[in-house]
C-alpha positions as CSV (number, residue, x, y, z in Angstrom):
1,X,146.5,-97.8,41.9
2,X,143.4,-97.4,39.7
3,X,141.1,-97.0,42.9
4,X,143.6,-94.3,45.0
5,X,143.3,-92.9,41.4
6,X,139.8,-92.3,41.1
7,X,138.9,-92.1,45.1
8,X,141.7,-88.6,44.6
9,X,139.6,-87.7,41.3
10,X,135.9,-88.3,43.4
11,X,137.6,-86.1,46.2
12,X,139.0,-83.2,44.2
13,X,135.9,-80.9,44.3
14,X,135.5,-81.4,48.1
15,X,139.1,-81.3,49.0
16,X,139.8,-78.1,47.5
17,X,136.9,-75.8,48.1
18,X,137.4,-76.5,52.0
19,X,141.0,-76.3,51.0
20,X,139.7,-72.4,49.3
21,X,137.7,-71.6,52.4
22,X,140.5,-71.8,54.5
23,X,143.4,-70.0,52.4
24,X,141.6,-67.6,49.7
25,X,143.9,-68.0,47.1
26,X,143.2,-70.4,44.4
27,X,147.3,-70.8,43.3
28,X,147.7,-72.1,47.7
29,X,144.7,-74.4,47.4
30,X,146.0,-76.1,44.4
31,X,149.4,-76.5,45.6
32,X,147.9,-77.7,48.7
33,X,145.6,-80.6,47.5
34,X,148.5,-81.8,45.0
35,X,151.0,-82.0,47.9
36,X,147.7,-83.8,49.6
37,X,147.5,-86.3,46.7
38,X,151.3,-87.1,46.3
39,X,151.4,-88.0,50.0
40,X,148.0,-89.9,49.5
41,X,149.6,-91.9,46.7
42,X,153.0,-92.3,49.0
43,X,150.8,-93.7,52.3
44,X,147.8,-95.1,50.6
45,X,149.4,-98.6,48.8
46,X,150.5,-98.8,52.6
47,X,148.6,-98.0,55.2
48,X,145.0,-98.9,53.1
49,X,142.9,-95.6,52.4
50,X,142.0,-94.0,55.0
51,X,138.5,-93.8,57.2
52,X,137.6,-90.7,55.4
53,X,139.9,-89.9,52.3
54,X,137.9,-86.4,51.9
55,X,139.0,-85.5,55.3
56,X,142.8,-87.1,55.2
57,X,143.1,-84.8,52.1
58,X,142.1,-82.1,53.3
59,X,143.8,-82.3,57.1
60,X,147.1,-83.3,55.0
61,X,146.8,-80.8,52.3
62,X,146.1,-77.9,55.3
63,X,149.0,-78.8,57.1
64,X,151.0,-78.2,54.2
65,X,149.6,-74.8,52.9
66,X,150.0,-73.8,56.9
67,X,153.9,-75.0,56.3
68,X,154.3,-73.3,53.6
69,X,152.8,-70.1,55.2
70,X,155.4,-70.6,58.1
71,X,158.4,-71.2,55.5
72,X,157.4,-68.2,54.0
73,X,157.4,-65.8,57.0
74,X,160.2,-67.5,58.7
75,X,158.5,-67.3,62.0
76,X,157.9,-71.3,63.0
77,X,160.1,-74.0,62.8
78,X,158.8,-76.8,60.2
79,X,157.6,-80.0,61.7
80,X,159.3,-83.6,60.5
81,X,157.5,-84.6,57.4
82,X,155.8,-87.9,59.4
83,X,154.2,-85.5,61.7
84,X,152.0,-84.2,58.2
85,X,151.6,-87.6,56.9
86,X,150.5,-89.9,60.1
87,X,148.1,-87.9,61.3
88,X,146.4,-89.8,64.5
89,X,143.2,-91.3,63.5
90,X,141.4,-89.6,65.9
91,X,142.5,-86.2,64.8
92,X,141.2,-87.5,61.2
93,X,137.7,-88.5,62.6
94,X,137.3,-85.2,64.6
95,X,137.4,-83.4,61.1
96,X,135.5,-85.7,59.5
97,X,132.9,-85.1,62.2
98,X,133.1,-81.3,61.9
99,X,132.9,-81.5,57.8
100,X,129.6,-82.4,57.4
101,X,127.3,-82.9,54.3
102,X,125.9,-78.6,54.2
103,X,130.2,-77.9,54.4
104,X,130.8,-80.3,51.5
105,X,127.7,-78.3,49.6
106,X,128.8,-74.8,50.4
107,X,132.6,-75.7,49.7
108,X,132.1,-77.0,46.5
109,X,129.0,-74.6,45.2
110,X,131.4,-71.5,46.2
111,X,134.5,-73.4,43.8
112,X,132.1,-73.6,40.9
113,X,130.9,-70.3,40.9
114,X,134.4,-68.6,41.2
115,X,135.0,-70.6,37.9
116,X,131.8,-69.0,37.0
117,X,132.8,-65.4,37.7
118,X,130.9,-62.8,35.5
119,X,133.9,-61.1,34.8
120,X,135.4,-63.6,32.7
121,X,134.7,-64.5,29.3
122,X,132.5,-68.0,28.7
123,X,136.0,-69.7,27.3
124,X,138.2,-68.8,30.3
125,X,134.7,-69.9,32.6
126,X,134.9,-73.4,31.0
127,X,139.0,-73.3,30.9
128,X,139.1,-72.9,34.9
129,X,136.4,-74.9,35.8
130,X,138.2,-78.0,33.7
131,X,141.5,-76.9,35.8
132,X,140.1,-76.4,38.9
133,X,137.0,-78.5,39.6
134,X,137.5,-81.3,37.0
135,X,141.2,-81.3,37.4
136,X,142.0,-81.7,33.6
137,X,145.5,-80.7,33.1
138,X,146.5,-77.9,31.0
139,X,147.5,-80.1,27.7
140,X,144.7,-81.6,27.9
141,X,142.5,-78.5,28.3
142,X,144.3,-77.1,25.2
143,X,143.4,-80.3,23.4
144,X,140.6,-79.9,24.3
145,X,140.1,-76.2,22.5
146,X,142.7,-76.9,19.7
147,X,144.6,-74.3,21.3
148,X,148.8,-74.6,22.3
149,X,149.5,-75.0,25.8
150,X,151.1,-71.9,26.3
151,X,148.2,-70.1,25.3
152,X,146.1,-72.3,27.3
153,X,148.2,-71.3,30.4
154,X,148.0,-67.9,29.7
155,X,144.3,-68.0,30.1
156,X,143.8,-69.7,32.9
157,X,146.3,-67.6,34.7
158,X,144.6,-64.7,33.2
159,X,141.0,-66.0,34.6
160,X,142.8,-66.7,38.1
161,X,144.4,-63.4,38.5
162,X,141.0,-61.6,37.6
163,X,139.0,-63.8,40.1
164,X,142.1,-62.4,42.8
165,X,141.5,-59.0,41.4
166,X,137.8,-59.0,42.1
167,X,138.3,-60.7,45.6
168,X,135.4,-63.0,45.7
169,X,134.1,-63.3,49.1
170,X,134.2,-66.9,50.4
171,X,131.6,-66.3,53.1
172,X,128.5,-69.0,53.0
173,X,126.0,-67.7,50.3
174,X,122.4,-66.7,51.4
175,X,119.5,-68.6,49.8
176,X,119.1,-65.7,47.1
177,X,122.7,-65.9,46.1
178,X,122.7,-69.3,46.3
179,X,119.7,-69.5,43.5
180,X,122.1,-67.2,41.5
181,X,125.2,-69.3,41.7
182,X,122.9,-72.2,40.8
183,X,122.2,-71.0,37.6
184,X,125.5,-69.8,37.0
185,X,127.0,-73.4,37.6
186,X,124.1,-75.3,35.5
187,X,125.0,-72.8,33.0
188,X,128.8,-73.4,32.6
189,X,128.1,-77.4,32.9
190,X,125.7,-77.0,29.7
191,X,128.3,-75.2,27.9
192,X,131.2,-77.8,28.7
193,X,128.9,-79.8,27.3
194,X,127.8,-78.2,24.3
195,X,131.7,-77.4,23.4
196,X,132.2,-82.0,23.8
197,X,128.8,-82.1,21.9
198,X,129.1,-79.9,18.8
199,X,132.6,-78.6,19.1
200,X,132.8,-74.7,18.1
201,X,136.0,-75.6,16.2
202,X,138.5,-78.1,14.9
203,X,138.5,-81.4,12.8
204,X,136.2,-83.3,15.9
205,X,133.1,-82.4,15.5
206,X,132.2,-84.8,19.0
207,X,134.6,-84.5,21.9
208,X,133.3,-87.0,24.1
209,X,135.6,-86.4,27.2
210,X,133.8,-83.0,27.8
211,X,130.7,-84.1,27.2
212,X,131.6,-87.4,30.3
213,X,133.3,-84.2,32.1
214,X,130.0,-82.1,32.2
215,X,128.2,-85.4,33.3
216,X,130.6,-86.1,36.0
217,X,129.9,-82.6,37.2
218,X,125.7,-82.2,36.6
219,X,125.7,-85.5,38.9
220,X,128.2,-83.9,41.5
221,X,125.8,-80.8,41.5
222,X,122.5,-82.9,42.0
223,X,123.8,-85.3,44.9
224,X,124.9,-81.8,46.4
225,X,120.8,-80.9,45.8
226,X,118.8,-83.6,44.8
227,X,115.2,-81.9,44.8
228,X,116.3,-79.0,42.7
229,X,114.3,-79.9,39.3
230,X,116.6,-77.7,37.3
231,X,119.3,-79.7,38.0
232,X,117.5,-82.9,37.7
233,X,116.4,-81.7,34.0
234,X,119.6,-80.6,33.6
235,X,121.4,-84.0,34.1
236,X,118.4,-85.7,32.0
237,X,118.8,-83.5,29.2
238,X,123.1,-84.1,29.1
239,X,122.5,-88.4,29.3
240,X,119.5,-88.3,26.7
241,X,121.3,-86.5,24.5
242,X,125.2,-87.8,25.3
243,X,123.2,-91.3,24.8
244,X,122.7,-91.0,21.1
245,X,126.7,-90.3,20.5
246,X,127.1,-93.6,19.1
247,X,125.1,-92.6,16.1
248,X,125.8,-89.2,15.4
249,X,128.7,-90.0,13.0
250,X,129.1,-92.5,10.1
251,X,132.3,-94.7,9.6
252,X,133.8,-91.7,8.0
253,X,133.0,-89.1,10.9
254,X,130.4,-87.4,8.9
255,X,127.6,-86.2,10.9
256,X,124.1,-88.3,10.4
257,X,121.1,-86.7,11.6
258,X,118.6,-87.3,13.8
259,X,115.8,-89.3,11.7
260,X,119.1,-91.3,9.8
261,X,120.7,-92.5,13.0
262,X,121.0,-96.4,13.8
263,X,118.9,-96.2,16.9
264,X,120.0,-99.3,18.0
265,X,123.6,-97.5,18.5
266,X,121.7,-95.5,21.3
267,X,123.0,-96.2,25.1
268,X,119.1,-97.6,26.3
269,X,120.9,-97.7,29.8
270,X,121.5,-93.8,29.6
271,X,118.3,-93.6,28.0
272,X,116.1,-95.1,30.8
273,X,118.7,-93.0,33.9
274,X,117.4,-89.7,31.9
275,X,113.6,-90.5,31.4
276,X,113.5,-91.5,35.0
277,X,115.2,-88.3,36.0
278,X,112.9,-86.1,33.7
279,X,110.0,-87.9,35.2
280,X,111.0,-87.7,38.6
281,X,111.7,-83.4,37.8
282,X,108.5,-82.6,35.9
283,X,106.4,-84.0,38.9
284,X,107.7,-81.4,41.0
285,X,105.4,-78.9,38.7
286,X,108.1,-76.4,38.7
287,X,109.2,-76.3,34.7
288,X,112.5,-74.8,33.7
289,X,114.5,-74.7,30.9
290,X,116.6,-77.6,31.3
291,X,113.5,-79.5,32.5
292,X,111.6,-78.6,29.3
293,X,114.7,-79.6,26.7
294,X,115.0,-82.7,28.8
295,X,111.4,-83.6,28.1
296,X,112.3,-82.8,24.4
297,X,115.1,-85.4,24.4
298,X,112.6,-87.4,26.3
299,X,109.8,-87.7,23.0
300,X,112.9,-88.1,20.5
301,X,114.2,-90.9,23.1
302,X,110.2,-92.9,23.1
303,X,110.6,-93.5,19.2
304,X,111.7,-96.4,18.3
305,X,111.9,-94.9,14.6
306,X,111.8,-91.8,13.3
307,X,108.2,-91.7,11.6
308,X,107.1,-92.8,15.2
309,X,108.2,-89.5,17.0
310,X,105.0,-87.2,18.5
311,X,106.4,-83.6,16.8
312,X,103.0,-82.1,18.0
313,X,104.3,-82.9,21.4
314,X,107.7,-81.4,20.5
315,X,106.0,-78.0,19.0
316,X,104.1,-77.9,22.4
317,X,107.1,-78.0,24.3
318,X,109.2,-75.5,22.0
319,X,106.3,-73.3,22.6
320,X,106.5,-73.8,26.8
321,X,110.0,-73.1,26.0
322,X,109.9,-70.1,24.0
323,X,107.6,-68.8,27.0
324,X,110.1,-69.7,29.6
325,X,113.3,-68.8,27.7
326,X,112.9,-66.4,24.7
327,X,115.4,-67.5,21.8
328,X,115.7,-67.1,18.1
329,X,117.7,-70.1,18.3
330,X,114.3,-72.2,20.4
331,X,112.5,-70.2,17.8
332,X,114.8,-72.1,14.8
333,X,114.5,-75.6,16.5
334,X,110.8,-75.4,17.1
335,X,110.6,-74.4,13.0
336,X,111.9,-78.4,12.4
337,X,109.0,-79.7,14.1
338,X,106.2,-77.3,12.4
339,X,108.0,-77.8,9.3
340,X,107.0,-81.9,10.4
341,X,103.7,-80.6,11.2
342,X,102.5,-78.7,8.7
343,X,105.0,-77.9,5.7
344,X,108.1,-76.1,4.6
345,X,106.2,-73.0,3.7
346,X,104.8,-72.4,7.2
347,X,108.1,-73.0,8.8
348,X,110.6,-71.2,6.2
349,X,107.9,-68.0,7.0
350,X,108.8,-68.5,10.7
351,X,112.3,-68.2,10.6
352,X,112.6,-65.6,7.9
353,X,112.3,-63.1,11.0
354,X,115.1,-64.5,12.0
355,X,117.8,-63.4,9.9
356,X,119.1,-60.2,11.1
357,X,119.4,-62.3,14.7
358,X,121.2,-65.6,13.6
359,X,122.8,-63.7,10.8
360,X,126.1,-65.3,11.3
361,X,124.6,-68.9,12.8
362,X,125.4,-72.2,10.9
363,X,122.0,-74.0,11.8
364,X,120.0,-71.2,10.4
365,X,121.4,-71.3,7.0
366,X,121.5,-75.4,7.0
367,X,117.9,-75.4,8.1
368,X,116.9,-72.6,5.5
369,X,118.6,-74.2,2.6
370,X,116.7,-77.5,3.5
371,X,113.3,-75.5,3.8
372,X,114.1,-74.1,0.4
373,X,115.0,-77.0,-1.3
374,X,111.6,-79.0,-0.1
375,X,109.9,-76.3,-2.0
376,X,111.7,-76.4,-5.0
377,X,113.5,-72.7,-4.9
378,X,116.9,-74.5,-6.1
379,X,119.0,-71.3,-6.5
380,X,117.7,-69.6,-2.8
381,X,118.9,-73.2,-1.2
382,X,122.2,-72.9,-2.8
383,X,122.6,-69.6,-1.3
384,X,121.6,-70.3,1.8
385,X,123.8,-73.9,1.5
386,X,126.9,-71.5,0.5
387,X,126.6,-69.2,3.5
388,X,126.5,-72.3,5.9
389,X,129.3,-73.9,5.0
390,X,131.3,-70.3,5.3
391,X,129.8,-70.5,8.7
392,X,130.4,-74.1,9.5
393,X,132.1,-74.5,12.8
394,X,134.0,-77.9,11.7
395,X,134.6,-80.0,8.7
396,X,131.9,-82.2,9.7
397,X,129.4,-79.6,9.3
398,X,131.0,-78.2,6.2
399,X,130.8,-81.6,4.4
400,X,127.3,-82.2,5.7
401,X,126.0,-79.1,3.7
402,X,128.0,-80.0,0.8
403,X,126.2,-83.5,0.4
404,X,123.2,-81.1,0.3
405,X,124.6,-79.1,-2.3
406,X,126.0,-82.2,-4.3
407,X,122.0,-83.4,-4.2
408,X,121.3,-80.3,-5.4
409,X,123.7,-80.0,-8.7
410,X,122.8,-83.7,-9.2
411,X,119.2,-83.1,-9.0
412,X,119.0,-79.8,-11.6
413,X,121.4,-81.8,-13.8
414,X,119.0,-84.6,-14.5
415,X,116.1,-84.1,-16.7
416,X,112.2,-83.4,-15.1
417,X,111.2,-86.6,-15.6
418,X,113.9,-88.4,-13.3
419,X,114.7,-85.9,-10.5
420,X,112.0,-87.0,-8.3
């Protein structure tokens, strides 16, 4: 049952956006493709999967909104069930035929971005997009956010009424919309993975399901256009970074940085997909965002230990990326490598401009109390240390800046001679 199991979890995206197209109501198209699947797990162990299983879904799942339409209204007489289930094959081939690769793209780039509505908040974005696309089922959404079920539920049905409300048109997007959706999709992938990378709450600090979820879907979105760079930096950037997950936490789940991970912990099979992909993007001369972090990832990836990593090459591409995407956040992460380049001093002034901006930021306190404690200003570090763990998003981070702060009593406790 494992491979009806994943060809129905391959199929989802495909299945229900056509499924969307031809009923307009996200509530019909789900109930649609689950009938679909139950029938496909019925029929499948059987008959063998079908020809097509994208179209058998579909041409099953359609019948059964269409009944359902009929029940409804009272104006048709149902069919027998076996009529729904045995289609002929040659009905099944004729809409295989008919749903080509661009029907597939359009389907499925039209799903994503009514997950992606502007309307709704970033958290209900993700929420339906895990429910819908990914197919993640509410408990495990709710795990996923440390939130209850019920108040899981509540905002996804929240998210689907307001999409209703605002009565998306499901009419093939033109190339300029398309663009738009594009970056509205790459966006919400990056920030299902961000939540599974460095989780914005909770006692897991990694949540590695979201982080496989947000792959699954970056590699959907660039087989649907695979000579779009952006996505191609995109998917880089998720496997170069997902690929050192290994060795972002000790035995103890405390998080260990960068220049103290085992590197030999890193997936080199991951590694070498996302070079190859950043690579393959930056020789289309058309740098983006994504493209640009990828190619970040990329130097930290080519060092085989810490002391061996180019951080003028990282500077030069937090500069590109400054250019291409203002941030006081690229500004804060391009501060580690000057501070690698040339000194704490330099880099502390950098960031000071800062404050009012990332004012209520975690990484910008941590990084500040480190800058301050390389130059000796003890009670400024402590301050700074303080405010971060106030800030800290989980109690990994927390306990990370409290081994800073334990240095730090240790340290002024001992006498001049034996602090170094």
């Amino acid at each position: 049952m494992a491979w009806i199991d994943a060809a129905l979890t391959s199929a989802r995206p495909q299945v229900l956006g056509a499924l969307l197209r031809y009923f307009r109501v996200l509530d019909a198209a789900e109930d649609a493709f689950q009938e679909a699947c139950l029938r496909a797990l019925k029929t499948w162990p059987v008959n063998g999967p079908p020809r097509d299983p994208v179209a058998w879904l579909i041409f099953v799942g359609r019948n059964f909104a269409l009944d359902e339409v009929r029940r409804r209204s009272k104006q048709t007489e149902l069919p027998p069930d076996d009529a729904i289930v045995c289609e002929p094959e040659d009905t099944q081939g004729e809409l295989a035929e008919r749903l080509d690769a661009s029907h597939y793209r359009d389907d499925i780039l039209r799903l994503l971005f009514i997950c992606c509505h502007p309307d709704l908040p970033v958290t209900q974005q993700i929420a339906l997009a895990l429910r819908i696309v990914s197919g993640l089922t509410v408990k495990e959404i709710a795990r996923a956010f440390l939130a209850s079920e019920s108040a899981m539920e509540q905002r996804i049905t929240r998210a689907k009424a307001r999409v209703a409300a605002a009565e998306v048109p499901f009419d093939t997007p033109g190339l300029a919309e398309r663009s738009a959706r594009l970056a509205a999709v790459t966006t919400m992938i990056y920030l299902i993975f961000n939540e599974g990378y460095s989780a914005s709450g909770g006692t897991a600090h990694v949540r590695v399901p979201l982080c496989e979820e947000a792959i699954r879907l970056a590699r959907l979105l660039l087989r649907l256009f695979p000579g779009e760079s952006e996505i191609m930096g995109l998917m880089s950037l998720l496997l170069l970074q997902h690929a050192r997950a290994p060795a972002r936490l000790n035995a103890d789940n405390g998080i260990v940085l960068l220049e103290d991970q085992d590197r030999s912990l890193w997936n080199r099979e991951m590694i070498g997909e996302g070079l190859a992909l950043v690579e393959k993007a930056l020789r289309h001369r058309r740098p983006g965002p994504y493209q640009v972090q990828a190619a970040i990832a990329a130097v930290h990836a080519h060092a085989p230990r810490p002391e061996d990593t180019d951080w003028e090459e990282i500077d030069r591409l937090y500069e590109i990326l400054e250019t291409l995407q203002p941030s006081p956040v690229i500004t804060l992460n391009r501060a580690v490598a000057v501070a690698k380049l040339r000194g704490p001093t330099e880099a502390l002034a950098m960031i000071e401009p800062l404050a009012a901006k990332l004012g209520g930021y975690f990484y910008f306190f941590g990084l500040k109390g480190a800058l301050l404690t390389q130059l000796g200003r003890i009670d400024e570090a402590r301050t700074a240390f303080d405010r971060a763990i106030a800030l800290a998003n989980t109690a990994a981070e927390a306990a990370h800046i409290r081994l800073h702060l334990d240095r730090l009593l240790k340290d002024a406790s001992l006498p001049a001679n034996q602090a170094g």
